[in-house]
C-alpha positions, 0 to 999 in steps of 0.5 A: 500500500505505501508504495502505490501512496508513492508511485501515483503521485509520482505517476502523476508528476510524470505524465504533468511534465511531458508536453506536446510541443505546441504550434506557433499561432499563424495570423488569419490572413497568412493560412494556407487554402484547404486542402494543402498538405504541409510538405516541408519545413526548412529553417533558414539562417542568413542575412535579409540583404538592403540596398540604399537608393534613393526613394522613387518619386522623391530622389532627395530621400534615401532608403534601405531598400531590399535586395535578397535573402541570402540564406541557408536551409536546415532541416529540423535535425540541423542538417543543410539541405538549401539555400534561400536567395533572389527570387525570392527563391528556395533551393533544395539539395537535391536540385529542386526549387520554387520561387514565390510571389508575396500574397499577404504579410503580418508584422512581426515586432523586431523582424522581417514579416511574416509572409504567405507567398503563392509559388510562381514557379517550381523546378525539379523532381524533388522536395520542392516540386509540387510546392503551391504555397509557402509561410514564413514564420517565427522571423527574427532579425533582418530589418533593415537598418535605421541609419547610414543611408544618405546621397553620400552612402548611395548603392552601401549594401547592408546585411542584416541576420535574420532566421525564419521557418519556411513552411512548404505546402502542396500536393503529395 
């Protein structure tokens, strides 16, 4: 009897300490259509690269403005799989790849938007073959710098670290 009045409790403690790991909450506008299937997540860690120029319309103002992501993909492991650049554009190991074209954007305090892109176009047999959709999430980093473009710093590129999860929906 004294050892179930110690292993219940016990029990109990055990069960309470393991957790799932929860999903980061994705904003309304940045959900993928119904019926696409979550093919891949690939992490990147990079930089967000900028640019100063001057703003159009108003050649007298200076602006960071964004060149490319310049950034390599891990799997959930750690391992490299990718890299993500111009395009914008995630590349696969094995040789596929997808560009993407912005449909919506939800700020994230600190970093880069997130993002919900439409895939332009695919390349390839691999894992990003049927791509119809990416989600970037949990961004950190990668906003361009407050300060250091003026007409004296014209054409200065900036690169600023930044990571975010890339999720990759589609069809099977």
């Amino acid at each position: 009897m004294t050892l179930f009045r110690i292993a219940i409790p016990l029990l109990a403690v055990s069960c309470a300490s393991v957790s799932q790991p929860q999903a980061a909450a994705v904003p309304e506008n940045l959900r993928v259509p119904p019926g696409q299937t979550m093919l891949l997540r690939m992490v990147a860690r990079g930089a967000q690269v900028y640019t100063c120029q001057a703003r159009t319309g108003a050649p007298a103002v200076y602006e960071w403005v964004l060149k490319a992501p310049d950034a390599d993909l891990f799997d959930v492991r750690g391992e490299k799989i990718g890299r993500h650049f111009a395009g914008p554009t995630w590349e696969s190991a094995d040789g596929s790849r997808v560009v993407g074209e912005v449909m919506e954007r939800s700020a994230a305090p600190g970093a880069v938007p997130l993002l919900l892109l439409r895939a332009k176009s695919t390349e390839g047999a691999g894992a990003l073959a049927n791509v119809k959709y990416v989600q970037r999430l949990d961004t950190a980093g990668g906003v361009a710098p407050p300060v250091g473009c003026d007409r004296e710093h014209a054409g200065n590129e900036a690169r600023v670290l930044y990571s975010a999860n890339y999720d990759f929906y589609g069809s099977r």
